[in-house]
C-alpha positions as CSV (number, residue, x, y, z in Angstrom):
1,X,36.1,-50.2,-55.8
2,X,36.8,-46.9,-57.5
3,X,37.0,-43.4,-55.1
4,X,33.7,-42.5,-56.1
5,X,32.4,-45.5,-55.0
6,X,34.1,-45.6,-52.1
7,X,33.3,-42.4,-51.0
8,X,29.2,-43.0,-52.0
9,X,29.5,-46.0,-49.7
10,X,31.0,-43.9,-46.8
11,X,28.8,-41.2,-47.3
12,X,25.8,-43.9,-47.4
13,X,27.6,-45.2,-44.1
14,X,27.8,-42.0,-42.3
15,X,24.5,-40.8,-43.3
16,X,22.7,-44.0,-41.6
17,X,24.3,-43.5,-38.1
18,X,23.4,-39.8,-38.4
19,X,19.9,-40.8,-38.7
20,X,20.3,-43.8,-35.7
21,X,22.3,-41.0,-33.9
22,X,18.8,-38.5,-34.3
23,X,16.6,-41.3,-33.8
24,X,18.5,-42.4,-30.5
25,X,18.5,-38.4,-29.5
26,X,14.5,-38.1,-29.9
27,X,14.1,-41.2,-28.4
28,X,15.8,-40.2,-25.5
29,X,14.3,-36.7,-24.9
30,X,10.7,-38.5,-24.8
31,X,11.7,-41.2,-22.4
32,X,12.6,-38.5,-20.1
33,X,9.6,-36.6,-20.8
34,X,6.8,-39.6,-20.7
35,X,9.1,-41.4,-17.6
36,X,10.4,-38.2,-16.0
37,X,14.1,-36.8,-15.3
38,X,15.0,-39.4,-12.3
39,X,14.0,-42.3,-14.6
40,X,15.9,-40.9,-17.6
41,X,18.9,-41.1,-15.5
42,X,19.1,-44.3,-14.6
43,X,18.3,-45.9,-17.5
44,X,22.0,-44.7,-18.8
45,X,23.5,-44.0,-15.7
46,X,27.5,-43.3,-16.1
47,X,27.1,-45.2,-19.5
48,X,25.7,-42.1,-21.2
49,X,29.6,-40.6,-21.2
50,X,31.1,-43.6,-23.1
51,X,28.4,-43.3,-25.5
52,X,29.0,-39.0,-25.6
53,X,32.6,-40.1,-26.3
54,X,31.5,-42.6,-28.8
55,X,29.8,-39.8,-30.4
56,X,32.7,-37.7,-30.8
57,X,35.0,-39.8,-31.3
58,X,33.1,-41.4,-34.5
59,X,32.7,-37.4,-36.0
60,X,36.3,-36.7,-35.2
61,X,37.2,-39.1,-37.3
62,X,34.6,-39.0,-39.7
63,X,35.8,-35.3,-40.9
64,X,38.9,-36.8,-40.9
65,X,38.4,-38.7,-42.8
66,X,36.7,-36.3,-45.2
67,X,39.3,-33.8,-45.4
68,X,42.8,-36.6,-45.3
69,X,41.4,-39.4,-47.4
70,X,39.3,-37.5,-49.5
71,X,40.5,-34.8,-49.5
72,X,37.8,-32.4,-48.7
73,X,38.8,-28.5,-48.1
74,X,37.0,-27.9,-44.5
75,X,35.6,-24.5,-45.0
76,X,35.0,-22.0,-42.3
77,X,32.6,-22.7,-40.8
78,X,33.5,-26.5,-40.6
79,X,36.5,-25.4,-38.9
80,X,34.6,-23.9,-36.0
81,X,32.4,-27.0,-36.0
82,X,35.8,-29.1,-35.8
83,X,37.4,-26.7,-33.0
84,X,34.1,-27.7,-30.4
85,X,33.9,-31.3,-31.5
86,X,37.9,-32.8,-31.5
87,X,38.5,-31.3,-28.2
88,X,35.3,-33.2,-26.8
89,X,36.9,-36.6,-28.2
90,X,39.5,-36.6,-25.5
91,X,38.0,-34.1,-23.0
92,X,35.1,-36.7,-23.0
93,X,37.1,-39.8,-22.4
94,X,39.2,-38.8,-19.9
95,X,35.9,-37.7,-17.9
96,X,34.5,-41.7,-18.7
97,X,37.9,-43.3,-17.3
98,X,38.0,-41.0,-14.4
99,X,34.3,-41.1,-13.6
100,X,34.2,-37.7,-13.3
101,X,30.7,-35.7,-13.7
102,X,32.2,-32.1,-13.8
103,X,33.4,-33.1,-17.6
104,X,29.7,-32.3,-18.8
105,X,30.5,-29.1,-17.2
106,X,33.3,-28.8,-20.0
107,X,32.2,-30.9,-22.4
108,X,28.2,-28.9,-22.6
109,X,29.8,-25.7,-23.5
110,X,31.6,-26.8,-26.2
111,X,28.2,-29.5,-27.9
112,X,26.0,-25.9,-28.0
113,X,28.4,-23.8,-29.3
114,X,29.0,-26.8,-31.8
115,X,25.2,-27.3,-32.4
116,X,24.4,-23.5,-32.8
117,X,27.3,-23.1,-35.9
118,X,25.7,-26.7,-37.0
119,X,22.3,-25.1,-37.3
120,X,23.8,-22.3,-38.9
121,X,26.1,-23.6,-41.3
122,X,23.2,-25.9,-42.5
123,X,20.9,-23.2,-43.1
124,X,23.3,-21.0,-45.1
125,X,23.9,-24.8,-47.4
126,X,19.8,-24.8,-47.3
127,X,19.6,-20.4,-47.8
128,X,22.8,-19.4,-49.4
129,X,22.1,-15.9,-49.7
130,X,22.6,-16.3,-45.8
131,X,26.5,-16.6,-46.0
132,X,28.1,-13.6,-45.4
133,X,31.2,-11.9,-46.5
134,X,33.4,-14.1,-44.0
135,X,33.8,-17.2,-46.0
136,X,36.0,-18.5,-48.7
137,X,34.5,-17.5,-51.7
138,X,37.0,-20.3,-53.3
139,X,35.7,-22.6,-50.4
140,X,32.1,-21.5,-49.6
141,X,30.1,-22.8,-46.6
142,X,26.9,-22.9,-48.8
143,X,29.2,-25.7,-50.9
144,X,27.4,-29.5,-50.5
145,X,30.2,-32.0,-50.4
146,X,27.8,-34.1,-49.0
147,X,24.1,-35.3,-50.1
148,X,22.5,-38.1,-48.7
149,X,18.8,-38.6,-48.8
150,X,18.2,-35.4,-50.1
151,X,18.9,-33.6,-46.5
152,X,21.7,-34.5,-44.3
153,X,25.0,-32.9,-45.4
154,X,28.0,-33.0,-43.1
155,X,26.8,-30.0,-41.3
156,X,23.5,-31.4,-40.8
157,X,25.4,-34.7,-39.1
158,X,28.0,-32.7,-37.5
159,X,24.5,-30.9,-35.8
160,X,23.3,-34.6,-35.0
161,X,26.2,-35.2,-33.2
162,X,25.9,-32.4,-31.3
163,X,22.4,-32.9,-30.8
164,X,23.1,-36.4,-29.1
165,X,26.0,-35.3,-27.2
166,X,23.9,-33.0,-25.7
167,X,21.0,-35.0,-24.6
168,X,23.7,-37.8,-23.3
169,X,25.6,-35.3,-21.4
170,X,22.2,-33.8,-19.6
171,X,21.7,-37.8,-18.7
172,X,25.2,-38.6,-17.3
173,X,24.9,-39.5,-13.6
174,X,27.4,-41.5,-11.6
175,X,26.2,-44.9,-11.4
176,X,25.5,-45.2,-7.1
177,X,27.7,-47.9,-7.3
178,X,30.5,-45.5,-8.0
């Protein structure tokens, strides 16, 4: 299998799970509407922080993989995106081994500011005349590496992976067992 092909495949791959990952969000947010917060809490329980973890730990290495295999320039704004999402990978799992439910306190902070420069850098991809005068102009953040299904770029799943994150984090409970 050639590069290119290798890297449509990824990009194929990736671009699936962001759509699960979005589809797992929504469904989510209306089981807690329709069933109500206490029942949207059990029904993950203490398993919604291995599955935030998951989460990050999958885009961690999915831009990883981007910028060391395929050697993808991360531009600005991808770097800010990268600075709230690695530090969740480990902040996250060391909350999940030691049960702990401040780490949504650390780890919520970081998924909206991650989600907010998601939005952002998607729109300028989507608007370009919204980029300003602090990007790369050799490396802009309007640039599409990425174009799968006509809409999700890697901001667009980096924002999905926020998204989730999120709406995981705002379930996490203790199991009562615990």
């Amino acid at each position: 299998m050639s590069d290119v092909q290798t890297l449509s495949a990824y990009n194929k791959v990736l671009a699936l799970l962001t759509l699960v990952a979005l589809v797992g969000a929504v469904v989510l947010i209306v089981y807690r509407l329709v069933k109500g917060p206490e029942s949207a809490r059990d029904l993950l329980g203490s398993g919604a922080i291995w599955l935030a973890w998951a989460v990050a730990a999958v885009a961690t290495a999915g831009s990883l993989i981007y910028s060391e295999y395929f050697h993808f320039v991360p531009c600005r704004l991808c770097w800010f995106q990268r600075i709230f999402m690695y530090p969740m990978s480990l902040v996250l799992l060391v909350g999940a081994i030691r049960k702990e439910m401040v780490v949504k306190y650390y780890a919520l902070p970081l998924s909206l500011l991650g989600l907010a420069t998601s939005i952002y850098h998607y729109l300028v991809q989507v608007f370009p005349s919204l980029e300003g005068s602090g990007c790369d102009p050799t490396n802009p953040c309007s640039a599409r590496y990425v174009e799968e299904f006509g809409f999700i770029s890697i901001p667009f799943m980096a924002g999905v992976g926020f998204t989730l994150i999120t709406v995981l984090l705002l379930f996490y409970v203790k199991a009562k067992e615990e």
